[in-house]
Steps between C-alpha positions, in 0.01 A plus 500: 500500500642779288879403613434160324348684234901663436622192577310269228595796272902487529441126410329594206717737413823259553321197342468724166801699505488598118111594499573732783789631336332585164183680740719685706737671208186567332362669732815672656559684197134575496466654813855674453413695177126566638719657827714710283243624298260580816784720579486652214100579439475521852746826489399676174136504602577589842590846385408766712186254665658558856497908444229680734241585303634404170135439342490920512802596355528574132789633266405801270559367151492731182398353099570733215325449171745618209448564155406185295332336770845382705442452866727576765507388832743673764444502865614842624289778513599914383674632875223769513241255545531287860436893665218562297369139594535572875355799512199482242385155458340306815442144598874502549656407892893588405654544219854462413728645198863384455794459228749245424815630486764337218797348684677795650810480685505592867793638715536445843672783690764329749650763707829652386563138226359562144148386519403124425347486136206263382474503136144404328333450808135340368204494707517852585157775520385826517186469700248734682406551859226255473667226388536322836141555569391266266798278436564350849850493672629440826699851637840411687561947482276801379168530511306396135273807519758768473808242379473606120334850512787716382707530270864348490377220758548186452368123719720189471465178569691304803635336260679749297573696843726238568643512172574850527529575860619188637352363858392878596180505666194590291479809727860625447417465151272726486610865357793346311581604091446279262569635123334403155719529203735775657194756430230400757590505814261373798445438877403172638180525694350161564645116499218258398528101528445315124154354620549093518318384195668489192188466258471852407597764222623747780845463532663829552776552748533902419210737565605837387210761580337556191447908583948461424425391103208781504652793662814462196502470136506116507126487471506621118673174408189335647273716343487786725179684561344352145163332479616355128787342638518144641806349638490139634736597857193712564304277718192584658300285779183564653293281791130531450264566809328173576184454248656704223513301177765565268300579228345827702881661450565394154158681389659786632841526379384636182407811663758531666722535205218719293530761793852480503664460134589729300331420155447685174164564386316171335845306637394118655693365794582189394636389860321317777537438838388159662601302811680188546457316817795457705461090470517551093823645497735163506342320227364818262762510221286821315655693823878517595538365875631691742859261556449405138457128578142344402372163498283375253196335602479203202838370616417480839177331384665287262727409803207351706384330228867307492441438836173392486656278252785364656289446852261294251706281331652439842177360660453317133829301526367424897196358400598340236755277675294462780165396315804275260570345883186375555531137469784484707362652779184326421541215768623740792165664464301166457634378859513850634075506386482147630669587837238808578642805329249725381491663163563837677814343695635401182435836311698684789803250498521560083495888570750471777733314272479768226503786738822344639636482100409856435670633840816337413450664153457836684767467681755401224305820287616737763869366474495532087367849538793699507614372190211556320474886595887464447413383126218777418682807729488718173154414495381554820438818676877566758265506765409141514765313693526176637413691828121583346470164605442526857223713524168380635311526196763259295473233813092587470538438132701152514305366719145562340700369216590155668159457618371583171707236301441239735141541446529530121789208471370282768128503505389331138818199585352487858141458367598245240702254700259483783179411262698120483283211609680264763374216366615616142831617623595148675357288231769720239209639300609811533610576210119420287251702488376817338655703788898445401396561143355830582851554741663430204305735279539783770892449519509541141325857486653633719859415343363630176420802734852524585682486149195756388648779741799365431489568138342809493803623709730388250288638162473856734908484561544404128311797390643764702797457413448482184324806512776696716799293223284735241533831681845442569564405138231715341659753236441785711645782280837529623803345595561381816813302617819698578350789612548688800294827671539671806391832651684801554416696811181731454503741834091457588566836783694735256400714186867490369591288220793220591696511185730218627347233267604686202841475600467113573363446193779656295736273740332149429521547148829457495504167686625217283247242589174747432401443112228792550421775724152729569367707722106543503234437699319123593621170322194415234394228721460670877314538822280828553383709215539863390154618282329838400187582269626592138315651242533440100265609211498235260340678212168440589462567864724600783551206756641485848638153675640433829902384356786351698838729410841377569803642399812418338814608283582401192700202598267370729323342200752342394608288803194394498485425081182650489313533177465810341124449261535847358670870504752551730654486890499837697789693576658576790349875663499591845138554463250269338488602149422194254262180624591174359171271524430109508289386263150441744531929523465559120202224521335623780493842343284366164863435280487192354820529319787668809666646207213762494527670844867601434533872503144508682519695813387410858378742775607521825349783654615831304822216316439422173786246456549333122486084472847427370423087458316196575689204683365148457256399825689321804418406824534716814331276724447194529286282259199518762457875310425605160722758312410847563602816350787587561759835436869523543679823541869566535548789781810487688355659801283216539787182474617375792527144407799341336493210289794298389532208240781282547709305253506175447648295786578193258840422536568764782289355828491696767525794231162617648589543876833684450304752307198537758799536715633784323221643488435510840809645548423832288197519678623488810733796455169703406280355732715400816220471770206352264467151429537360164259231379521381160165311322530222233265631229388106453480456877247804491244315271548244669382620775154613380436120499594440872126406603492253212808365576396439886178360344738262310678391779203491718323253228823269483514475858162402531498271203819311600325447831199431368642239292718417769221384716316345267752268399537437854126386498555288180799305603288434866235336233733329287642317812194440606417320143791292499432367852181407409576349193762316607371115408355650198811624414728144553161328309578680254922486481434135534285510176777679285372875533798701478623788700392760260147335530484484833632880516278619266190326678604658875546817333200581201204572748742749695596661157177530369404715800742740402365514159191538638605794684673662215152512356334650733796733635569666115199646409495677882844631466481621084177677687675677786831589315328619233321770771809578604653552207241777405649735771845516236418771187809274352442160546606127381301234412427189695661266266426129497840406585426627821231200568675220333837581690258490888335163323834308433665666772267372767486146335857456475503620890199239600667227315850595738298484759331178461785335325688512878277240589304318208839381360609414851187294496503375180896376549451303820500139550138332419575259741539724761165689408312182520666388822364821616111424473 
């Protein structure tokens, strides 16, 4: 029975070769897309599930409460505090304390050769003895209880053992030197295996023992034994004993700090201590991640929404075609009722039929795959590969998948053909009745359906890009094409000054192709931020704010072509001696006109340091953020960035790249072992905007398939029209209608369900955009350009669409159309 069940099914399918067609591309590129993006939710929320007893661990996050009210997050802790923790607060199983290290390089002792080198080498730790007590590995040499007790000892992983070592046993290995930037030198004392899964923050490959950074004077540029100081590599990790909330610790932090700070009579500690649970860490953007790599929870909702989308409008164009079918399968079911099939029997060989369709579909989803993560691979996490497929829960997924669109695509068709009459059916009534009308009805809404999500897509992609075209575009403040930064090398492990950039700088100025030299401190638009609480009396009062400082020379301001509001730049010092503030300082310290806080003076502990002049406000972030204060000094101690405008390369291409080149070259005869990486200060901003712009291409991907599919599903209807309007269609050639009648009749219910759907998809997407929108301090407008150009856009497209076969229709023979009735 069920082998004739396949069997009537291939017939079907070859009998209506273009039906099947249009249901099986729908619903490949369906399923393909909903695969990919499984992949992709599946992995970011997958995120430290599989660690042992994951529920229990929590990071030790700090907030600090400056002056005016500003609220900063940071999620290291002071270094005195994860030994206070363990030995005076309970309710805690293990506890762990360790600090990122900043790209060191690593020698490699090889016998009598010169030792191999590894410059910046990321991923690399200080880390306690308890680290491997709560953060699972599997040993290959040394034991994890004694492996990082010491100082100057240091745990690999196998695979940097091989890196270093070649294919020496983990056990040989053991006892060999590794060094850390020529001044730390350590003893391998334990090989560890990367655990398997790949959905985790933990990725070090270096475990130095953390009693090393504590037992020199590295620890004082972490913060060294002070409570006040916070330093984000400082992170702290504590298990709780099972039935301890989270909330019994944070009640107790304060305490904590009250018995151990050092405060000045009536002074307020303005910082708090608070845990994060280990699961929060990939997708809490208020708190740096340990690898620096989050995910953001909206997109990856937003992304199951497209492919709830694209998996609906699938089934749509299914059972829309199929339910379109009816009458022409209506006399196979007539004799198939009048022969003894049941209702049931009929129902099963309809949902064998489509879950044939949508396993085809699977299968050609699987083979379009690779290009699709191909197309989004800046988009998608590097883990995900084509070999994420084959994993148990993928196949799992798929095939609920399969059984859940057969259901959904071939249950209402199934229901609907088998409710036919044989008598009706062989007497060709089967086209009367009230139950083709509501068919008809059905088909309708749910193409309207189709063209709604459709629409919205393409008002949401309209939008966003017009909204990221702004902050691109925006004045800013600055300039921002044909300049150039890069950083000269700051020595993180040494108290001596490298004075090599000065002599760099004097070099590049003399290169022809540089219009402008400076060396200073950040670009104005730029990653990270430097602040620190300043105090001003403004004649009435005296008011401290949290500010951002940067600092610059006196050319620096002019690459740029900033705008000078009032007084004066600063002058070069070797010391901070003048401030030059933006315009948002002298308001947010009650001066309504910046020309009034020039010669005022601003405290910085026992510094009273003069305000020199007021620069116009610009942008150091991106347009997400307000303006803040801000204060720009000009010490040369504190520049180690270069920044370079270039001339003109009108008339003179590849003007630009001989420069660079040059300049590389007078680097490289300062800096011969360090790698020089220059930044675009245009490709920088740009950058700010690289969630929006994978939003952007996320929404024109879907909305290209969305329409894509849904075109697919009205050009299976429009066939279906002219087939069964054929006679009415040579009737009416015969009577003089012309084509352009006979066009425009095929094609103005179709149309008018797109206009329908514009109706009902605008108001939906001016509602969500305009939500979205709110999360941008400098915004655009949603313009009504933006709704007329998805109107005439998705006409125009609809009227392609059905113009491939009304006119087709319209144009053929009349005698033939009658002959074929």
């Amino acid at each position: 029975m069920l082998r004739n069940y396949f069997k009537i099914a291939f017939r079907n399918f070859t009998k209506n070769k273009v039906f099947s067609l249009i249901n099986i591309s729908g619903l490949a590129i369906a399923i393909s897309a909903s695969l990919v993006i499984y992949l992709i939710v599946q992995f970011e929320f997958s995120f430290e599930k599989s660690r042992k007893d994951a529920d229990r661990i929590y990071r030790v996050v700090t907030d600090i409460t400056f002056p005016g009210e500003a609220l900063f997050r940071n999620s290291g802790v002071p270094m005195p505090m994860p030994k206070a923790v363990r030995s005076e607060l309970p309710g805690i199983e293990i506890a762990t304390h360790f600090v990122t290290a900043y790209e060191p390089k690593i020698s490699v002792p090889a016998g009598n050769q010169p030792p191999t080198i590894y410059k910046k080498q990321s991923d690399v730790v200080y880390a306690d003895e308890f680290y491997f007590s709560m953060f699972e590995y599997n040993w290959l040499a040394g034991s994890k209880l004694t492996a990082l007790k010491d100082p100057n000892q240091v745990v690999i992983t196998e695979e940097k053992a091989k890196t270093f070592f070649g294919n020496i046993s983990p056990a040989d290995i053991i006892g060999k030197q590794i060094f850390f930037n020529d001044s730390i030198v350590t003893t391998v004392s334990g090989i560890v295996k990367v655990p398997a899964d790949k959905a985790t923050n933990f990725h070090f490959s270096e475990f130095i023992s953390l009693a090393t950074l504590m037992s020199t004077n590295l620890k004082n540029d972490f913060g060294g034994d002070e409570w006040q100081s916070v330093n984000s590599a400082s992170q702290f990790f504590v298990k709780l004993k099972p039935g301890i909330k989270p909330e019994q610790l944070n009640a107790k932090f304060a305490g904590l700090r009250k018995k151990y700070l050092e405060q000045k009579p009536g002074e307020k500690d303005d910082t708090k201590n608070h845990l994060q649970a280990l699961t929060d860490i990939h997708f809490n953007p208020e708190y740096d991640a340990i690898d620096q790599r989050q995910a953001h929870k909206p997109t990856l909702y937003g992304l199951m929404a497209v492919a709830a989308f694209l998996l609906l409008l699938g089934c749509i164009n299914f059972i829309n075609l199929t339910t379109a079918q009816a009458a022409q399968r209506a006399k196979e079911i007539g004799i198939r009722k009048t022969l003894g099939s049941s209702k049931g029997n009929l129902i099963i060989q309809f949902l064998v039929e489509t879950f044939l369709l949508t396993l085809i579909a699977t299968v050609f989803s699987i083979v379009i795959t690779p290009w699709l993560l191909k197309v989004f691979s800046d988009f998608i996490p590097p883990e995900i590969t084509m070999a994420s497929v084959n994993q148990v829960h993928v196949w799992l997924f798929l095939s609920v998948l399969i059984l859940l669109m057969t259901f959904l695509s071939g249950f209402y068709p199934a229901v609907i053909l088998t409710k036919f009459k044989p008598v009706t059916v062989l007497k060709n009534q089967v086209g009367s009745g009230s139950a083709q009308s509501r068919s008809a009805w059905f088909r309708k809404t749910l193409t309207v359906t189709q063209f709604v999500i459709a629409q919205f897509l393409v008002i949401a992609t309209l939008v966003v890009s017009k909204q990221i075209n702004y902050s691109l575009n925006k004045d800013l403040g600055y300039k921002k094409e044909a300049i150039v930064t890069f950083n000269t090398i700051w020595n993180f492990f040494s108290n001596k000054e490298d004075n090599r950039r000065f002599a760099l700088f004097e070099k590049l100025k003399s290169i022809p192709g540089i219009e402008k030299a400076s060396l200073g401190g950040s670009a104005p638009a730029h990653n990270g931020a430097s602040s620190t609480t300043m105090k001003v009396f403004n004649g009435k009062k005296e008011q401290e704010l949290m500010v951002e400082t940067m600092n610059a020379d006196p050319e620096y301001f002019g690459i740029y072509t900033m705008k000078l509001v009032a007084g004066k730049l600063p002058e070069q010092s070797d010391t901070t001696k003048e401030y030059l503030v933006n315009e948002s300082f002298a308001k947010a310290f009650g001066y309504a006109n910046p020309a009034d806080i020039i010669g005022k003076n601003v405290e910085r502990g026992r510094d009273k340091i003069p305000i020199v002049g007021v620069l116009a406000d610009f942008q150091t972030k991106s347009t997400h953020d307000l303006i803040k204060p801000l204060a720009f000094s000009s010490a040369r101690k504190n520049s180690y960035v270069i920044h370079l405008a270039l001339k003109s390369e009108a008339g003179s291409p590849g003007q630009w790249k001989a420069t660079l080149a040059k300049v590389e070259t007078e680097y490289k005869k300062l800096y011969p072992d360090d790698e020089f990486k220059i930044n675009f200060f245009d490709e920088t901003i740009a950058s700010f905007y690289k969630r929006e712009q994978d939003i952007s291409r996320l929404l024109n991907w879907s909305a290209g398939l969305c329409i894509f599919i849904s075109c697919l599903g009205l050009f299976g209807l429009v066939i279906y029209t002219t087939n069964t309007r054929t006679k009415e269609i040579g009737v009416r050639k015969v009577l003089g209608a012309s084509v352009a009648q006979i066009v425009t009749l095929l094609s103005k219910d179709l149309v008018s369900l797109v206009l329908v759907a514009f109706v009902i998809a605008a108001p939906l997407a001016w509602l969500a955009m305009n939500k979205w929108l709110q999360d941008f301090a400098f915004r655009t407008q949603i313009s009504w350009w933006v709704f007329v150009v998805c109107c005439v856009g998705m006409l125009l497209i609809a009227l392609f669409v059905l113009s491939i076969r009304t006119i087709g229709a319209a144009l053929a023979n009349p005698v033939k159309s009658l002959r074929t009735e």
